[in-house]
FIKELO-748275 format. One record per residue (C-alpha): x, y, z. Coordinates in steps of 0.2 Angstrom, whole numbers, plus 5000, padded with zeros to 4 digits. Last residue first. Example, Ala and Ser with C-alpha at 12.3 -4.5 7.8 and 13.67 -1.06 7.14 Angstrom:
BEGIN
[[5068,4995,5036]]
[[5062,4978,5039]]
END
This chain:
BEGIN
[[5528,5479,5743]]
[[5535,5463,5740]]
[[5527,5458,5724]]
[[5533,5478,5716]]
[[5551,5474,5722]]
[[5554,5458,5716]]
[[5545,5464,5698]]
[[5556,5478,5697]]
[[5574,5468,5702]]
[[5566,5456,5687]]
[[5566,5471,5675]]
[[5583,5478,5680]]
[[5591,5462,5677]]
[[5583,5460,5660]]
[[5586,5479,5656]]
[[5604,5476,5661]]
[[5606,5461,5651]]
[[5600,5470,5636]]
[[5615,5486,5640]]
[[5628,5472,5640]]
[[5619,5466,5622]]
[[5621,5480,5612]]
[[5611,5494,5611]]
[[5598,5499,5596]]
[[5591,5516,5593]]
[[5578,5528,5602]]
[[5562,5524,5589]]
[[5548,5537,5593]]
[[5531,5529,5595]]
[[5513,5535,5595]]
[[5496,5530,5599]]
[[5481,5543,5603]]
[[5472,5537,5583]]
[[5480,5522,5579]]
[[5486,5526,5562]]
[[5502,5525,5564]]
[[5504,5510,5578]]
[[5514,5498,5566]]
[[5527,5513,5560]]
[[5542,5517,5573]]
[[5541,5496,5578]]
[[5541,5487,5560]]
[[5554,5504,5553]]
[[5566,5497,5566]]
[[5564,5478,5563]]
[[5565,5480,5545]]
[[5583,5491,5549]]
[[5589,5478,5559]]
[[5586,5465,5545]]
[[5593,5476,5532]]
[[5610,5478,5542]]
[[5611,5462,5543]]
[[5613,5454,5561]]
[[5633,5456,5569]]
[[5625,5475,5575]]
[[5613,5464,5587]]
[[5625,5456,5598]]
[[5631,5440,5599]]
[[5627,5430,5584]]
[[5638,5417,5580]]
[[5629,5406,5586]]
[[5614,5407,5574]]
[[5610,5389,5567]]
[[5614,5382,5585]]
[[5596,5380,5590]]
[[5588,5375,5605]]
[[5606,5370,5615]]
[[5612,5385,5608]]
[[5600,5397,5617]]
[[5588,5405,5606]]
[[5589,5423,5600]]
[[5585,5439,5608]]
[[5581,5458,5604]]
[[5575,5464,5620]]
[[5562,5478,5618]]
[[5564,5493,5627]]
[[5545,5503,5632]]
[[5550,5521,5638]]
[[5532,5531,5642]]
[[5515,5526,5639]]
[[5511,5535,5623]]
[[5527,5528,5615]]
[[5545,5528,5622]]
[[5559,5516,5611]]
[[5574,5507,5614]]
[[5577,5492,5603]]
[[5589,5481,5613]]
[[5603,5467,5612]]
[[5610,5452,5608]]
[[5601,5441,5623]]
[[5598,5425,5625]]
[[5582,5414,5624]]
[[5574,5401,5629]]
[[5558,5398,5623]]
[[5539,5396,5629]]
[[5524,5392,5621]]
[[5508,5403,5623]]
[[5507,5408,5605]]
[[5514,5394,5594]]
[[5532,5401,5585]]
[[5531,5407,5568]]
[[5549,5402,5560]]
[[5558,5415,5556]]
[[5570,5419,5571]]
[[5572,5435,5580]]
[[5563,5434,5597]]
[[5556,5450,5600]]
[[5556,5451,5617]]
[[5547,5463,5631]]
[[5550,5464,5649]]
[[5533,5462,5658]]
[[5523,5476,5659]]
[[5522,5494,5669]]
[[5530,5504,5657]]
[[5546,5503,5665]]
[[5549,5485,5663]]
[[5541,5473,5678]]
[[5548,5456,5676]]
[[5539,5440,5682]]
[[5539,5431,5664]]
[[5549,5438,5650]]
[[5540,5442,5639]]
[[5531,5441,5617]]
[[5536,5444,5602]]
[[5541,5431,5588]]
[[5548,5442,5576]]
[[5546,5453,5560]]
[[5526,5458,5564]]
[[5516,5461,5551]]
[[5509,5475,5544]]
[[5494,5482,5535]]
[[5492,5495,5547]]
[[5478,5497,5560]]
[[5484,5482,5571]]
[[5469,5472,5577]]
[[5469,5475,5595]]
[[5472,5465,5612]]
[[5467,5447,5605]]
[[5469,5440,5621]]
[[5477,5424,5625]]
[[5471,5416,5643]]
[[5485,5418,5656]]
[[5469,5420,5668]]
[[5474,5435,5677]]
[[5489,5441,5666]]
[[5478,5440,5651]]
[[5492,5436,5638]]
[[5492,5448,5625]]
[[5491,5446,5607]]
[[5493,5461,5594]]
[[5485,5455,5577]]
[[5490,5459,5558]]
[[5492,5439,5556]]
[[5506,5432,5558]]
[[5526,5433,5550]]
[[5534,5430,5568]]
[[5524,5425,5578]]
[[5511,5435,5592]]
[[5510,5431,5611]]
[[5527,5418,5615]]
[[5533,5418,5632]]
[[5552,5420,5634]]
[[5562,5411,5647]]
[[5580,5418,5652]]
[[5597,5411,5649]]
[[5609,5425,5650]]
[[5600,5438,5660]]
[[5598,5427,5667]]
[[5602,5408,5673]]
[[5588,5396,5671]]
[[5572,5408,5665]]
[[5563,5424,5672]]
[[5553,5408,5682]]
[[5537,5402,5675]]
[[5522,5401,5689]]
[[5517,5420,5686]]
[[5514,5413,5669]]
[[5497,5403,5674]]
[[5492,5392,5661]]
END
């Protein structure tokens, strides 16, 4: 499947399209979508004994400041297929930098019409304290003991701030195709 042929979704950054790489709960794996072929890579088996809290995956055609597309961790338990694609909204956003500079995760839930069972979420501080704290110590500890990785946790921002990211991201991949 070619991503590049998804839109950044119906209406962002409120609506946007999220493509699945890892599910929430899977194996200790890091997915990638080839962005060539869109083939599903296995990119590295993680080197701790963790697994992921979220679905993870991007936003099609957006450019984050790392050089990838925007990523999302979609927060819902059930494991979502890698390759499928979910509409999302926006409650917020993990800031982090690692060994390739700032890399922001949008946290995200499903649009209403997909599933109402968490519409009264709107921004990240209405989820469990507990839940944002797993998520938190997921991302400043799953690269430990890959040797020339790092990560440094920023914080969490609410979900203006994630929809500035998303717009950001998709001005980025505009400008980078055009140029």
């Amino acid at each position: 499947m070619d991503f590049n042929q998804i839109s950044p979704g119906e209406n962002p950054p409120d609506d946007f399209n999220v493509v699945i790489e890892i599910p929430t709960e899977g194996q200790p794996i890091k997915y990638e979508v080839e962005k060539s072929t869109g083939a599903i890579m296995v990119n590295r088996l993680l080197a701790t004994s963790m697994r992921y809290p979220c679905n993870y995956g991007f936003i099609p055609n957006t450019l984050a400041e790392d050089g990838d597309p925007l990523d999302v961790m979609v927060l819902i338990r059930p494991g979502l297929m890698p390759g499928s694609i979910i509409r999302c909204r926006p409650i917020g956003y993990l800031e982090m930098t690692d060994e390739a500079g700032r890399d922001s995760k949008i946290a995200a839930l499903p649009i209403e019409e997909i599933s109402p069972l968490h519409e009264d979420i709107r921004d990240v501080q209405d989820l469990a304290t507990f839940s944002r704290r797993q998520i938190r110590h997921f991302f400043a500890h799953y690269k430990d003991l890959e040797i020339g990785k790092w990560v440094e946790v920023l914080g969490w921002h609410g979900p203006d701030d994630a929809r500035g990211e998303i717009m950001d991201s998709i001005e980025r991949f505009e400008k980078s195709e055009k140029g």
